[in-house]
C-alpha positions in Angstrom: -6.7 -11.0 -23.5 -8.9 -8.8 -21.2 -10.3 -6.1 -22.7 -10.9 -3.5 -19.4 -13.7 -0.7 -19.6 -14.9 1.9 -17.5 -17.2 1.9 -15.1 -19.8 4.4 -14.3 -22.8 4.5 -12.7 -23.4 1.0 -12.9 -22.6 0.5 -16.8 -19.7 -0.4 -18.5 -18.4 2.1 -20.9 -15.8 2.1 -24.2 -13.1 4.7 -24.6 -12.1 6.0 -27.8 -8.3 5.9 -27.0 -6.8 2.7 -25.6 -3.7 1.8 -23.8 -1.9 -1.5 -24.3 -1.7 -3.5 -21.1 2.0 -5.9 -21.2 3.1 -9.1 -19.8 5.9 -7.1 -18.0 8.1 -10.6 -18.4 7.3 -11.5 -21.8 6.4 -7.9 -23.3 3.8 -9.7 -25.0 0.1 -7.8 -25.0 -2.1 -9.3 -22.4 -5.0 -6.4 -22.9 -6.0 -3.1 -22.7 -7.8 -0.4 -21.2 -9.5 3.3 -22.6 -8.4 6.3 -21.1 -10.4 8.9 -19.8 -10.6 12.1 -21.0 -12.3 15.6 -19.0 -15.8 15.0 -19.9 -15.2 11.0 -18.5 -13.5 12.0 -15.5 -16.4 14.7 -15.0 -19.0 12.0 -15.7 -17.7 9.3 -13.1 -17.6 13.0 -10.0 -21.1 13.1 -11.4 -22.4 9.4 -10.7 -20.5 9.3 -7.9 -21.6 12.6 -6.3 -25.6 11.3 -7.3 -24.7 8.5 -5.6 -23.9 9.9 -2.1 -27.2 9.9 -0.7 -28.4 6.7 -1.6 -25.0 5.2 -0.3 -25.7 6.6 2.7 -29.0 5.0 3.4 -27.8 2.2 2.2 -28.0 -0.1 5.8 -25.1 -1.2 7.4 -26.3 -4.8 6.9 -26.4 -4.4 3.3 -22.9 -3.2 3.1 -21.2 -5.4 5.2 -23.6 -8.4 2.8 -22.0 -6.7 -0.5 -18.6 -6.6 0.9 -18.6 -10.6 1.6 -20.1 -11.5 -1.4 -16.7 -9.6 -2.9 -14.5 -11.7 -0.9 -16.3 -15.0 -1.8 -16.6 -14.1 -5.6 -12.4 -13.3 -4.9 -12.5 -16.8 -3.4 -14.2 -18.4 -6.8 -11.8 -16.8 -8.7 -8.6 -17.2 -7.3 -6.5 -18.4 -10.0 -7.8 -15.7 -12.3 -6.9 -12.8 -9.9 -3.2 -14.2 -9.2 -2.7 -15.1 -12.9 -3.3 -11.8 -13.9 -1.5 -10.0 -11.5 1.5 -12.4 -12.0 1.5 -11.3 -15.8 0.6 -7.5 -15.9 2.5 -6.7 -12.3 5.4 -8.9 -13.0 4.9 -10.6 -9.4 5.7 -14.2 -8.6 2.8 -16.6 -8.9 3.0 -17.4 -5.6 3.3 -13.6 -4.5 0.5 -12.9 -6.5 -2.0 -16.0 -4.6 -1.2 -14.3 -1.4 -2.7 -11.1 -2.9 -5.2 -12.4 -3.6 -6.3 -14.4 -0.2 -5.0 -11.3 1.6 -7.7 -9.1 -0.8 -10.3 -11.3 0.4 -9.5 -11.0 3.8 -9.5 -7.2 3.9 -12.9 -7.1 2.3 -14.1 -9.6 5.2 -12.9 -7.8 7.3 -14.0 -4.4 6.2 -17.4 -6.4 6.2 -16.9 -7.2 9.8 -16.2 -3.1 10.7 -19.1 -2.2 8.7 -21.7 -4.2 11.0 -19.6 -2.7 13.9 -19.4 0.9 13.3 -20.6 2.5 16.8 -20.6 6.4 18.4 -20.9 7.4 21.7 -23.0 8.9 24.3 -21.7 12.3 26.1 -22.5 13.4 29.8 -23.1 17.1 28.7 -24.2 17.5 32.1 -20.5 17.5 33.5 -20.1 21.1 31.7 -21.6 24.0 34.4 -25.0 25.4 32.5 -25.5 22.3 30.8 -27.3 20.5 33.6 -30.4 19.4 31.1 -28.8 18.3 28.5 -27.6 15.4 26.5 -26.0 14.1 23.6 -24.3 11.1 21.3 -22.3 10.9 18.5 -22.7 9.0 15.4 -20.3 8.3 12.6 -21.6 9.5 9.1 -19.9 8.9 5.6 -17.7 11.9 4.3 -19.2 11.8 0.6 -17.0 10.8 -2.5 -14.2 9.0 -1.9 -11.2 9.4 -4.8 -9.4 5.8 -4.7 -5.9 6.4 -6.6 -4.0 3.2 -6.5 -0.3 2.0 -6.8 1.3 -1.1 -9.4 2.6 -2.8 -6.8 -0.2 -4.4 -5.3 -2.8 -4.1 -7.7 -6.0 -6.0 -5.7 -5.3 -5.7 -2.0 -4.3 -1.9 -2.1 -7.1 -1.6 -4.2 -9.5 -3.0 -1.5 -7.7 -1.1 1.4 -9.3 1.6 -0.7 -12.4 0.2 -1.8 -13.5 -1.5 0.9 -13.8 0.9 3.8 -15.5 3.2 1.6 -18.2 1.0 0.8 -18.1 0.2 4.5 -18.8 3.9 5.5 -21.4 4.7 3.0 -19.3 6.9 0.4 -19.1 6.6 -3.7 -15.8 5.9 -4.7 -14.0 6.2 -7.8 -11.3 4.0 -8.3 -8.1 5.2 -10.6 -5.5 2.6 -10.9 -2.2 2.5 -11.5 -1.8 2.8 -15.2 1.1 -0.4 -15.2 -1.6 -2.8 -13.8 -5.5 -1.7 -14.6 -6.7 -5.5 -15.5 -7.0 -6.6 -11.7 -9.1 -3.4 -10.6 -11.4 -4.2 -14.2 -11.9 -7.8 -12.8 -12.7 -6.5 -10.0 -15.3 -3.9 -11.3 -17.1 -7.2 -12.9 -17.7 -8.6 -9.8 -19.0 -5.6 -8.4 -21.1 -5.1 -11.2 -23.1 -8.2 -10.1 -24.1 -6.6 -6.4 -26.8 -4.4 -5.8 -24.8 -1.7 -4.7 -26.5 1.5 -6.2 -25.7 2.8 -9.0 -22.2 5.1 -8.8 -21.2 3.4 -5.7 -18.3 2.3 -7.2 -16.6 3.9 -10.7 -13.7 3.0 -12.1 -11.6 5.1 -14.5 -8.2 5.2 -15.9 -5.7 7.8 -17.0 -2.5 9.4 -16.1 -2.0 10.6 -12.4 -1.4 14.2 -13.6 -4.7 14.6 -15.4 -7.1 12.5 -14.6 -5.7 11.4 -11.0 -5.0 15.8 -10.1 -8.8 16.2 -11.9 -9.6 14.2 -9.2 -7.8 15.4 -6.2 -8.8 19.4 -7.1 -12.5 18.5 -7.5 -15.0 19.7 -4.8 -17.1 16.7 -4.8 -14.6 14.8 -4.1 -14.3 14.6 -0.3 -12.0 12.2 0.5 -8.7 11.4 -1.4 -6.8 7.7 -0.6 -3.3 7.2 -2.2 -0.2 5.4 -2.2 2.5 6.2 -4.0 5.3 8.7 -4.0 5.9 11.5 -1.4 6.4 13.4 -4.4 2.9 13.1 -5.7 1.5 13.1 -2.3 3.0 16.7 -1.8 1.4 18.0 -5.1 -2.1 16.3 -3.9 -1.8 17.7 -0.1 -1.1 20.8 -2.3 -3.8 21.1 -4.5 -6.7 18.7 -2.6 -8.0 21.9 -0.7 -9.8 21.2 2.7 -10.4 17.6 2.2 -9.5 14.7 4.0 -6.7 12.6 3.0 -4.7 9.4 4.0 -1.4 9.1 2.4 1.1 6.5 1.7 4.0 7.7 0.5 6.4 4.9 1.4 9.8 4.3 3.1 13.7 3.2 3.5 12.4 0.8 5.8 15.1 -0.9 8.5 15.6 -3.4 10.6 17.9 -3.7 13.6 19.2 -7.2 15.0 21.0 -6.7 18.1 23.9 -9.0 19.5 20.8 -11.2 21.2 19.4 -11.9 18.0 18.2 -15.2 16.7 19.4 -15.5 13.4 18.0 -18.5 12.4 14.6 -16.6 12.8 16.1 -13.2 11.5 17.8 -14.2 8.3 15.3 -16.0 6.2 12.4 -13.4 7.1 14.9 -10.2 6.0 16.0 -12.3 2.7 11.8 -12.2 2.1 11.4 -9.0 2.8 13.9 -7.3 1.2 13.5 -9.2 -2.2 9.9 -10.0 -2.7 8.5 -8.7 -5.4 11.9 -7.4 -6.3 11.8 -4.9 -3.4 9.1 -3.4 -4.8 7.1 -2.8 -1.5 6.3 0.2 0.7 8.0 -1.5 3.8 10.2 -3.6 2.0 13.7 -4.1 4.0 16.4 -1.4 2.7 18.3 -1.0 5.5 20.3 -3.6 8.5 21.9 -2.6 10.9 23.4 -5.5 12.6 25.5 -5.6 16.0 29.4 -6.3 15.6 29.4 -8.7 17.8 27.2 -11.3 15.3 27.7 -9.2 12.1 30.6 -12.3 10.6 27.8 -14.8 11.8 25.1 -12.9 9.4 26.4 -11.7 6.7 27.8 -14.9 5.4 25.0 -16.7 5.7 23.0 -13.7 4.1 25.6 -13.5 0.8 24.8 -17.0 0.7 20.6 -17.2 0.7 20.7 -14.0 -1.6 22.5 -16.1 -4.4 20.3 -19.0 -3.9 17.0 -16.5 -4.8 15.5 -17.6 -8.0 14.9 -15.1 -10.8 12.6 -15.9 -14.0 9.3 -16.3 -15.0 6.8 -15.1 -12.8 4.1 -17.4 -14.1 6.8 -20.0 -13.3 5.9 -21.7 -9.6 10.3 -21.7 -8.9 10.5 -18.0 -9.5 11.4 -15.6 -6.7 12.1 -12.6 -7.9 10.7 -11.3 -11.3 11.0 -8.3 -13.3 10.9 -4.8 -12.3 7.8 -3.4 -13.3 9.9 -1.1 -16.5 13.2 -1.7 -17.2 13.3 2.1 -16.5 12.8 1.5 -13.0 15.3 -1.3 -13.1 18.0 1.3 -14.7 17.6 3.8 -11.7 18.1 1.1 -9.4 21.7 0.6 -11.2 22.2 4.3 -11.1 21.7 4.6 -7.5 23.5 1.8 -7.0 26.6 2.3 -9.4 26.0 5.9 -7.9 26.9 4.3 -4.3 29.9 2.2 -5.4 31.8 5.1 -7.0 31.4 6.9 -3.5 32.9 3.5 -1.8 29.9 1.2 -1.0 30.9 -2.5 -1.7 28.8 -5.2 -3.7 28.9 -8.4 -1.3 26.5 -9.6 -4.3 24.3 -9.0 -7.0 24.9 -5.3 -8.7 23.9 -6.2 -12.4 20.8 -5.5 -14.4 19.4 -7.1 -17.5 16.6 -5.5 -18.9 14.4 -5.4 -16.6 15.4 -7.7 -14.0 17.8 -6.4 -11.3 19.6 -9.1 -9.6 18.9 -9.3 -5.6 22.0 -7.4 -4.2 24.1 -6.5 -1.2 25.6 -3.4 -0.1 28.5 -3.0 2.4 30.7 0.4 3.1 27.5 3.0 2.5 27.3 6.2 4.0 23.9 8.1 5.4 24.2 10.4 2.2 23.8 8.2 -0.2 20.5 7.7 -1.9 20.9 3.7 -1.7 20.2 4.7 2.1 18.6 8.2 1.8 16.3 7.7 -0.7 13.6 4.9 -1.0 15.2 2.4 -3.7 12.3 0.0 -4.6 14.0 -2.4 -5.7 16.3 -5.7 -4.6 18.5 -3.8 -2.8 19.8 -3.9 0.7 22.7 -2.2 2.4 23.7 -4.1 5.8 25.7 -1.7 8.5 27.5 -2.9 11.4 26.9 -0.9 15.1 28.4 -1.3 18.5 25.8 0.5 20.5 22.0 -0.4 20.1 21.1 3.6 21.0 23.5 4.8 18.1 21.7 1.9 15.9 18.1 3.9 16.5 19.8 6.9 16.1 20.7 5.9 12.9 17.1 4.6 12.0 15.7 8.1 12.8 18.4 9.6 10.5 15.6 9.6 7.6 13.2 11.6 6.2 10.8 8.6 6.0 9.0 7.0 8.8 7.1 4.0 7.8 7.7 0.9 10.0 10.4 -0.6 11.6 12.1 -4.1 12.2 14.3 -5.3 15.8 15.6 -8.8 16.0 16.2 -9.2 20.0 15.5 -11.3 22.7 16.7 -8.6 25.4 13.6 -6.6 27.0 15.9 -3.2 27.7 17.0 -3.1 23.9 13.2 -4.1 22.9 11.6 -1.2 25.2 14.1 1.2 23.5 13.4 0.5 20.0 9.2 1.0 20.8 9.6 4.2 22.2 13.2 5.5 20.9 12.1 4.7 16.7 10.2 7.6 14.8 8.0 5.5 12.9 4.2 4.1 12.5 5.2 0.4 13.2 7.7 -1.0 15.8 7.7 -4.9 14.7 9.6 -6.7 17.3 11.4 -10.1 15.9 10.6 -9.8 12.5 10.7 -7.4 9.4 9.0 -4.1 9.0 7.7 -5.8 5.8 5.0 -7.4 8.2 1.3 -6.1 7.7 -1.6 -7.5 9.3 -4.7 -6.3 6.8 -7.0 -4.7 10.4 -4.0 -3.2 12.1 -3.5 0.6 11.5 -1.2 1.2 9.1 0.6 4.4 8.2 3.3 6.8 8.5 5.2 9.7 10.0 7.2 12.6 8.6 7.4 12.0 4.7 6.1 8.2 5.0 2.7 10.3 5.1 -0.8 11.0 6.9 -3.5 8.9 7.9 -3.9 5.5 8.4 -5.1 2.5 6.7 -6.4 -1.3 8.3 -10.3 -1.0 8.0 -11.5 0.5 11.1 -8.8 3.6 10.7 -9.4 4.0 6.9 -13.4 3.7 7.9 -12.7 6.7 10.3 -10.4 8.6 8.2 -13.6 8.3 5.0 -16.6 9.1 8.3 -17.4 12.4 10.0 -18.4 12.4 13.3 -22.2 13.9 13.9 -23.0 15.5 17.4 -26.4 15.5 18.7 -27.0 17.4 21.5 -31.3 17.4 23.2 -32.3 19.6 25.6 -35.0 17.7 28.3 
């Protein structure tokens, strides 16, 4: 049992009212967390905010120190870290291990940024009338950073929010998804052991309409970091006032594989990302859209590794694909998808639900309309449609309202040159799945995928002003 507190201003603190925190396989109580009520959430803007000047002359060194001694305490305590996650996210053990070595990279790296955060000199003297002057830039930190968090990745979205703030010099305050708060708690202990000062980092939990809004509409807050729905992320854009934000707000991820495609390389990385985590990922795969001439050389094979997934346990070392993180979640899935088949999709395979697991399924015959295509699913879903021209195929990528990132299976340069500058999105991945994320490379959307981008060195510019000097000889 791991009984989670807040943190604020360098204590931990009890909460009156507590939430139950379940195995989300089992059902069985794992822990719990308080929630946070208006004078809480005012506390933790109220360290935080006291905390923004010594943050920022906090040195660089220092920083980038305090962020590697989080990934090597990540390191010690491995096991911990996945097994939690495995139980309160419902993630496969071995999911839930690569979290956690991902985590640790993202805070080295964000350690590695820190040290090499630079400005710029200017040549004012190339503007007439400004012949003895001169000027540089440096990067300074925006002030409080509001850190609202999704389930699905519980530690390594939580550092892609944590970590370049402590990077630039702001407080943050942490809100976690309410599913999962145990991880970001274990995490607050080993931050609780560094010399950051005091309301560096706070960490607080409650509902996203109280406590995570409270935060969004306060002025301290200067910066607000979130994933989650586009839904939310319009009622933050409007209510955060003139602050700066970086959104996530997800996808109906695709991938194209066009008649040059290797499928021995294509098939086993579109069965991974479309089902890991039960589809349950910001760029999981949703949509295929394979050529005519290999589509009979795909889509048997595909039927055929989809039924071979594994579902269970997700403490079990076998299991594949776990729970849903509700079984409500795991009912809209077979809405959408019962939804999809009245209108004429096909199931090739899968298309049943038990409690809360969905089993990993196929969709053939869909249309553009329907909200198995429209609409992000997240879940183990994937609906596979056939093209005979590669420009209709990108056409039919753009037809969304998200614009995340993108998969293209080919080994023809024309057809690879078309997808980079021809798809509407934040991420062309050439020969593999748009579920690929290296944790330094900027990451983000366009149109309702959202604004901003994460990977350290973006989020660290998105959470910095720039400062001008300008000296007159």
């Amino acid at each position: 049992m791991i009984e989670a507190n807040f943190y604020i201003g360098g204590h931990f603190l009890g909460g009156e009212v507590r939430q139950p925190v379940n195995n989300k396989y089992s059902g069985e109580c794992i822990g719990s967390c308080p929630l946070a009520d208006n004078d809480l959430l005012s506390m933790a803007i109220a360290s935080a905010d006291e905390a923004r000047t010594p943050m920022e002359q906090l040195p660089v060194y220092r920083r980038a120190e305090i962020l590697d001694s989080i990934c090597l305490a990540l390191k010690s305590k491995e096991e911990r870290f996945a097994e939690t996650i495995a139980q309160e996210a419902g993630k496969p053990i071995k999911q839930a291990r690569s979290e956690v070595k991902r985590a640790q990279q993202t805070f080295r790296f964000a350690a590695a940024q820190a040290r090499a955060m630079e400005g710029a000199s200017i040549r004012l003297d190339a503007a007439v009338g400004s012949d003895s002057k001169y000027g540089y830039y440096f990067r300074v930190p925006v002030g409080v950073v509001a850190a609202i968090s999704p389930f699905n990745f519980p530690l390594n979205l939580v550092a892609h929010k944590v970590a370049p703030a402590i990077a630039a010099g702001c407080p943050v305050i942490l809100k976690p998804a309410s599913y999962t708060p145990l991880t970001s708690y274990l995490l607050s202990e080993i931050i609780a052991m560094l010399d950051l000062p005091p309301g560096g980092f706070n960490l607080i939990y409650g509902s996203g309409h109280d406590i995570g809004m409270g935060l969004v509409r306060s002025e301290s807050v200067r910066a607000v970091t979130f994933t989650g729905s586009p839904e939310v992320g319009l009622e933050i854009a409007k209510n955060a006032g003139i602050k700066r934000l970086i959104l996530e707000l997800g996808s109906n991820s695709a991938v194209i594989l066009d008649k040059s495609a290797s499928l021995d390389t294509a098939l086993p990385k579109i069965v991974s990302g479309g089902y890991s985590y039960s589809g349950q990922v910001c760029i999981s795969v949703q949509r295929v859209y394979v050529a005519e001439e290999i589509y009979s050389r795909f889509i048997e094979p595909f039927i055929t590794a989809v039924k071979m997934l594994a579902s269970g346990d997700p403490s079990d070392e076998t299991t594949e694909v776990g729970p849903m993180i509700t079984e409500g979640e795991a009912m809209r899935v077979e809405s959408w998808v019962n939804d999809a088949v009245a209108d004429g999709a096909k199931v090739l395979v899968g298309g049943k639900r038990s409690g809360a697991f969905y089993e990993p399924t196929i969709l053939t015959n869909v249309t553009p309309d329907m909200k198995v295509m429209r609409r992000e699913i997240f879940g183990p879903v994937i609906c596979v449609i056939p093209f005979s021209d590669f420009d209709v195929a990108i056409d039919m990528v753009n037809d969304s309202p998200y614009g995340l990132q993108a998969g293209v299976f080919s080994k023809n340069i024309d057809s690879i040159n078309k997808a980079i500058f021809g798809l509407r999105v934040g991420g062309v991945i050439i020969n593999d799945v748009p579920t690929y994320r290296a944790d330094h490379m900027p990451y983000g959307g366009v149109k309702m995928s959202g604004l901003g981008r994460e990977g350290l060195k973006y989020a660290i510019e998105e959470m910095t002003d720039i400062r001008m000097i300008v000296i007159q000889r």
